[in-house]
C-alpha positions as CSV (number, residue, x, y, z in Angstrom):
1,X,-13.3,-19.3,-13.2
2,X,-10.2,-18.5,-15.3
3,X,-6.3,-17.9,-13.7
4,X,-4.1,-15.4,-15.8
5,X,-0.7,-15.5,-15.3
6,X,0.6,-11.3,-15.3
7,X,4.0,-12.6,-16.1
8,X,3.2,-14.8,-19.6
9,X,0.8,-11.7,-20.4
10,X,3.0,-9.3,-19.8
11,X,5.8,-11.3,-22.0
12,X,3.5,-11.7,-24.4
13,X,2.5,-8.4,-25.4
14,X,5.5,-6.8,-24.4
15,X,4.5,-4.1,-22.4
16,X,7.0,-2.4,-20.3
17,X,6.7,-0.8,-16.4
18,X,4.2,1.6,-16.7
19,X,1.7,0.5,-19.1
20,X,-1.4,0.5,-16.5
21,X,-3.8,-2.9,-16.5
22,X,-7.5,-3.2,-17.0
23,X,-9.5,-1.5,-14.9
24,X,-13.6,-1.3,-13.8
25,X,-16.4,-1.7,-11.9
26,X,-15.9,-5.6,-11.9
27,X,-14.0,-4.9,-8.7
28,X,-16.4,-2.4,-7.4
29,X,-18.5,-4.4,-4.4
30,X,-16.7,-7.4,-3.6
31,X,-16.2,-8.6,-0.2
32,X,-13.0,-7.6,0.6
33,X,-10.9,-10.8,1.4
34,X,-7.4,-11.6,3.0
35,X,-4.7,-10.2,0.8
36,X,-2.0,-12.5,0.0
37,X,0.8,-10.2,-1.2
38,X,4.0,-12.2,-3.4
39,X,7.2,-13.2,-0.7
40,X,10.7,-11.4,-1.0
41,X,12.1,-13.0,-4.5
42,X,9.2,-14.5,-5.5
43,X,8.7,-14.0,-9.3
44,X,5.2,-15.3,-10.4
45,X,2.2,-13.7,-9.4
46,X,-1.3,-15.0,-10.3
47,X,-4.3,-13.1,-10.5
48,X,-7.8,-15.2,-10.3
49,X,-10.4,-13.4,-12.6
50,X,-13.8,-14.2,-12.5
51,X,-14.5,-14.3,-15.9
52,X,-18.6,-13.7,-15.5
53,X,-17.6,-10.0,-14.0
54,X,-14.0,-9.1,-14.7
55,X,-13.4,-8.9,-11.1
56,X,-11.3,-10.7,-8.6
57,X,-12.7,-13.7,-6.9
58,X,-10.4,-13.8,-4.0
59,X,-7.6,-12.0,-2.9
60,X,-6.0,-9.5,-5.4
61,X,-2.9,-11.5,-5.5
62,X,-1.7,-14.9,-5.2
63,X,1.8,-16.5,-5.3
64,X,2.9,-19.9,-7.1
65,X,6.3,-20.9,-8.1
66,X,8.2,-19.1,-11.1
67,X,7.3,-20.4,-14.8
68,X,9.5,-22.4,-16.6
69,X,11.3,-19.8,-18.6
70,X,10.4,-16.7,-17.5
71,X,12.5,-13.6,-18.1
72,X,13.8,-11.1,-15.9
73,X,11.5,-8.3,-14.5
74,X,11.6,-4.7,-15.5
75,X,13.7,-2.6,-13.0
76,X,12.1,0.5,-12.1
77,X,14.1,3.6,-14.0
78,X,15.2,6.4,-11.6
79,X,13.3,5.3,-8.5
80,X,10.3,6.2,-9.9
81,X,7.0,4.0,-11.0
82,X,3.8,5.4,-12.5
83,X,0.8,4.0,-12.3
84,X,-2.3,5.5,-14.5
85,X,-5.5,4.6,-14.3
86,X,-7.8,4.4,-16.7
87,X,-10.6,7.4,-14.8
88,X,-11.8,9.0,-11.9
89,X,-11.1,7.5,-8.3
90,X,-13.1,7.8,-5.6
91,X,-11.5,9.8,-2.4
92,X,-11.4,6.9,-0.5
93,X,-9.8,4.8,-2.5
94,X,-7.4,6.8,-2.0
95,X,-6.4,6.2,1.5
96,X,-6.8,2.8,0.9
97,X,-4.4,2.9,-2.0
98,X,-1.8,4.1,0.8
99,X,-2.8,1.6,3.4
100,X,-2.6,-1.5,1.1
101,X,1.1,0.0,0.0
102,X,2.0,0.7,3.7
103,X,1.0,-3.2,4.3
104,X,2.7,-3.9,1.6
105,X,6.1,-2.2,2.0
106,X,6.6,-3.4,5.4
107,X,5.9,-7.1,4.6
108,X,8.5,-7.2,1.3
109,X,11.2,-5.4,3.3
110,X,10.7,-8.1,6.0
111,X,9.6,-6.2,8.6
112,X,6.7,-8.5,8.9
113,X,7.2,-12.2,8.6
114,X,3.8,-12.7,6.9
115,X,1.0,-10.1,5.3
116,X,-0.3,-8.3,7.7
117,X,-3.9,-9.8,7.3
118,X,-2.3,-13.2,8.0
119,X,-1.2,-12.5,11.0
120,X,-4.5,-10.6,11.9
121,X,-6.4,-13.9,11.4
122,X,-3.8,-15.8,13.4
123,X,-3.8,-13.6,16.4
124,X,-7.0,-14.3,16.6
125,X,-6.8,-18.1,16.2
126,X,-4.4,-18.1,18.7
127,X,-5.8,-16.1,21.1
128,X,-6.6,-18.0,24.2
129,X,-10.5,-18.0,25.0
130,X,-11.3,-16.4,28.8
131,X,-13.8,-14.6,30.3
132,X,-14.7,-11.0,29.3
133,X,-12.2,-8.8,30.8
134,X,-9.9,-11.4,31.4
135,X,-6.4,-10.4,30.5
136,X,-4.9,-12.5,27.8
137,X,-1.6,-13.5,27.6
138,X,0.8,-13.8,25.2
139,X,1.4,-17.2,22.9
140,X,4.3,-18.7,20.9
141,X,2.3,-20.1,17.8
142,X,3.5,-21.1,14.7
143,X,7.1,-19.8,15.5
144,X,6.0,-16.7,15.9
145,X,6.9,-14.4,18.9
146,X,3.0,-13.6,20.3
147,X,4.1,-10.3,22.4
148,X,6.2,-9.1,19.7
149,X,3.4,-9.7,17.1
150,X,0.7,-8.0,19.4
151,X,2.6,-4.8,19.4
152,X,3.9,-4.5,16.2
153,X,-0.1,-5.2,14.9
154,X,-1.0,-2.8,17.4
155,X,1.2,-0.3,16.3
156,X,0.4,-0.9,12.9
157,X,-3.7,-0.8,13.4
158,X,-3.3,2.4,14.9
159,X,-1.3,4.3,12.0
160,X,-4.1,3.0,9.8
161,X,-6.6,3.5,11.8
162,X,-5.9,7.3,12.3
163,X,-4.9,7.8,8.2
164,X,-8.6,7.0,7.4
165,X,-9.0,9.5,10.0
166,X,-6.4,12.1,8.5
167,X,-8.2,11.4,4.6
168,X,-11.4,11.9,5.4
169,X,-10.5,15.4,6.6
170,X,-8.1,16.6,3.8
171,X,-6.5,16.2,0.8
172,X,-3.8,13.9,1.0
173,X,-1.4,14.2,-2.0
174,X,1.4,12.7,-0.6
175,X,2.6,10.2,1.7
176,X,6.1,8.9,3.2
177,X,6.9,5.5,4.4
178,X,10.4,6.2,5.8
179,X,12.6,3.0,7.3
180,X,15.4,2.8,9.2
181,X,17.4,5.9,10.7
182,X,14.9,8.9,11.9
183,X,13.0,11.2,9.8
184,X,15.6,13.6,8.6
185,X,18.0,10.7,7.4
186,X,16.7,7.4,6.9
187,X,18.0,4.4,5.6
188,X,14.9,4.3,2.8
189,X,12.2,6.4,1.7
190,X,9.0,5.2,-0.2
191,X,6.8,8.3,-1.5
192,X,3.0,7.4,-2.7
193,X,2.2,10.9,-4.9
194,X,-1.1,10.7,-4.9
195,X,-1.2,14.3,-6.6
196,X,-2.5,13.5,-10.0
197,X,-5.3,11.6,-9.4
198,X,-8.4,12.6,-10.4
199,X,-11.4,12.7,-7.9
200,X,-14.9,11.4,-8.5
201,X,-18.1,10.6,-6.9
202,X,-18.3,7.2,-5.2
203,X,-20.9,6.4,-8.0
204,X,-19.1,7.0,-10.9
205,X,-15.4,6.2,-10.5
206,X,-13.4,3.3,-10.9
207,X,-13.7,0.4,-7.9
208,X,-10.7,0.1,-5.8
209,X,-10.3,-3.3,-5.9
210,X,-9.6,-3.3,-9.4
211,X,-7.6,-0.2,-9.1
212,X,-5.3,-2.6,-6.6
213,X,-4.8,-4.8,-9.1
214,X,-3.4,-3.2,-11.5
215,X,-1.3,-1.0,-9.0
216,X,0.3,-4.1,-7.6
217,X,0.6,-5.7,-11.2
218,X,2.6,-2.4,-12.1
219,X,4.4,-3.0,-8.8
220,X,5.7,-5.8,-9.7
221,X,6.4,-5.6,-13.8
222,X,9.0,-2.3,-12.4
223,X,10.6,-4.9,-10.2
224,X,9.9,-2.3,-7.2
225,X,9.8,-4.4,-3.9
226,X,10.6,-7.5,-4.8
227,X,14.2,-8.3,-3.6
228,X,15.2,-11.1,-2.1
229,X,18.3,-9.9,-0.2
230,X,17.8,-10.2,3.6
231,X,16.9,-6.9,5.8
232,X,17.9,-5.8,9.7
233,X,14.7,-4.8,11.3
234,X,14.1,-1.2,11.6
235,X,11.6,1.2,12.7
236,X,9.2,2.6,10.0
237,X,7.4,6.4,10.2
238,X,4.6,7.1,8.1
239,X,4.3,11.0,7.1
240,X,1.5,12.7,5.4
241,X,0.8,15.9,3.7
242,X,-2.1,17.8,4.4
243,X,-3.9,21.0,4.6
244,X,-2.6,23.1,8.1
245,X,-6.2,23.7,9.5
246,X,-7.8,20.5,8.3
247,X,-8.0,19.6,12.8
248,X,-6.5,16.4,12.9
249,X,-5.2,15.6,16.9
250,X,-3.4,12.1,16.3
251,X,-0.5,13.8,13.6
252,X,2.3,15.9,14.8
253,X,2.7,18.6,12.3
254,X,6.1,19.6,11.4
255,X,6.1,22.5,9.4
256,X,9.8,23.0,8.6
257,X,10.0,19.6,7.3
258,X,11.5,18.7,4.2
259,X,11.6,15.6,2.6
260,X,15.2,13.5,2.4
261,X,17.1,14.0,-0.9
262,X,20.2,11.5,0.3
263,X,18.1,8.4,1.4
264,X,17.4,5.6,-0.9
265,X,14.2,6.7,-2.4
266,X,11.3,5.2,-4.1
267,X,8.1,7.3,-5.6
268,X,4.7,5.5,-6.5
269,X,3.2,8.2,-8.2
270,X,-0.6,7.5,-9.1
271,X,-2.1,9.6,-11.8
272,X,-5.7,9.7,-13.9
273,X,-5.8,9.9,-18.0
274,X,-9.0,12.1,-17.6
275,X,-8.8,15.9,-17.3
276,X,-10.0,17.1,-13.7
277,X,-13.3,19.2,-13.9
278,X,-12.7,23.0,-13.6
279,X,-12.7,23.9,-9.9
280,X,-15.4,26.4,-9.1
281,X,-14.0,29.6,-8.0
282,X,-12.5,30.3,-4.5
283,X,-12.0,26.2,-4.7
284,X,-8.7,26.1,-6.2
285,X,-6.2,24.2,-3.7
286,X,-3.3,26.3,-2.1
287,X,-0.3,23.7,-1.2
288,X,1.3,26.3,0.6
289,X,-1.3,26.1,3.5
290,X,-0.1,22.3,3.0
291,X,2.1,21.1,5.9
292,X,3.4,17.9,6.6
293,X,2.1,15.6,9.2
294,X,4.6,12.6,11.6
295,X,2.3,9.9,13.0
296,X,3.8,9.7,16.5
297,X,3.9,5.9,16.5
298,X,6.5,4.1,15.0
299,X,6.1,0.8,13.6
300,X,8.9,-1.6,14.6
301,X,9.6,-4.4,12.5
302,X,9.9,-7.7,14.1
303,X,10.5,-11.9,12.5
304,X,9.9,-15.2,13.8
């Protein structure tokens, strides 16, 4: 077992924001483990490699203390990071891609005080054991406020939850993570273009955990998220683009919506370096029969 450091790599060969990482089928089949995503400010990621199979031997990412003499991160240029990888994806990966960056977002802008598969794992340490049916109530564990956390989760669960649902029906090329304000004006906008990307068979495309690592190793070379300023807690709204008839019941449509041009924004844009196939005929997509979809739950933030 073998530990790179990203950052002494990535000063080494002097690479800049959007040169994309390795990728393979290392990552393809692993047990999926708890994420442990870096901490507002925190400079040094680690990534454990298992050097038998190129693949990940834990979680994607794990956090130590910065290295002696490490240089300053790459700011992203014009509030836009690209990240290309290296073949076809599988569909999806795709909504996982979003989920993991939807996780993601809300724990570096502090919405969450700890990933969100942290605190999965300690609601349910904490949970108090009664018999089936048995209403459970509420705990104050580990400074953390247990109602607050219950519903925020809950909240959170659900948007996921009902994306898979929303992918596995259409094409999603695009997704909004909007914070703060309401959806017409917020305080900050994160877009995940998803456009680009290529489209395989499970069989053949690249495995997503390895596609996660080097999204979140891009992620953090453009200096994207990690800020160490503190943040109010706000209400985030997830919106997604997708095909009008594709018959999803959970998503409010709102087809006169336009996206925010005055908001902070931030676009992820994910993209393939292999050409598509040709489309058969008749199968060419139409993105004006592409509306945009609101998730009518919120996700409010909430802290120790």
């Amino acid at each position: 077992m073998a530990v790179l450091d990203i950052g002494a790599a990535v000063r080494s060969e002097n690479t800049d924001a959007s040169l994309p990482g390795k990728t393979g089928a290392g990552g393809r089949g692993e047990e999926e483990k708890e994420n442990r995503l870096p901490g507002p400010g925190q400079a040094a990621v680690l990534v454990e490699v298992d050097t038998a199979t190129g693949g990940s031997a834990g979680c994607p990412w794990r956090v130590d203390a910065p290295a002696a003499g490490s240089g300053p991160r790459t700011p992203a240029e014009d509030g836009r990071v690209c990240v290309v990888f290296r073949g076809a994806v599988a569909h999806a990966s795709c909504c996982r891609f979003a989920c993991e960056l939807l996780k993601f977002v809300l724990y570096e802008r502090q919405q969450l005080p700890a990933p969100y598969d942290q605190l999965l794992l300690l609601q349910e340490a904490t949970a108090p054991a009664g018999r089936q049916g048995a209403l459970r109530r509420p705990m104050k564990t580990g400074g953390l406020d247990g109602r607050r956390c219950q519903q925020t989760l809950r909240e959170l669960k659900e948007v996921l939850q009902n994306l898979e649902v929303l992918f596995s029906l259409t094409l999603v090329p695009r997704v909004l993570l909007l914070l703060g304000g309401n959806v017409m004006a917020p305080k900050e906008l994160f877009e995940i273009d998803l456009e680009a990307l290529v489209l395989g068979e499970e069989a053949g495309s690249l495995g997503t955990a390895s596609c996660l690592r080097q999204l979140f190793h891009t992620l953090f070379v453009a200096d994207v998220l990690f800020k160490p300023q503190p943040r109010s807690l706000v209400a985030t709204t997830v919106m997604a683009l997708g095909h009008r008839e594709c018959g999803v019941g959970w998503f409010r449509p709102r087809q006169d919506y336009t996206v925010p041009t005055r908001a902070k924004r931030q676009v992820i844009a994910l993209s393939s370096d292999t050409h598509p196939p040709a489309p058969a005929q008749g199968e060419q997509q139409d993105w004006e029969d592409y509306i945009w979809f609101q998730a009518p739950v919120v996700i409010k933030g909430f802290c120790k």
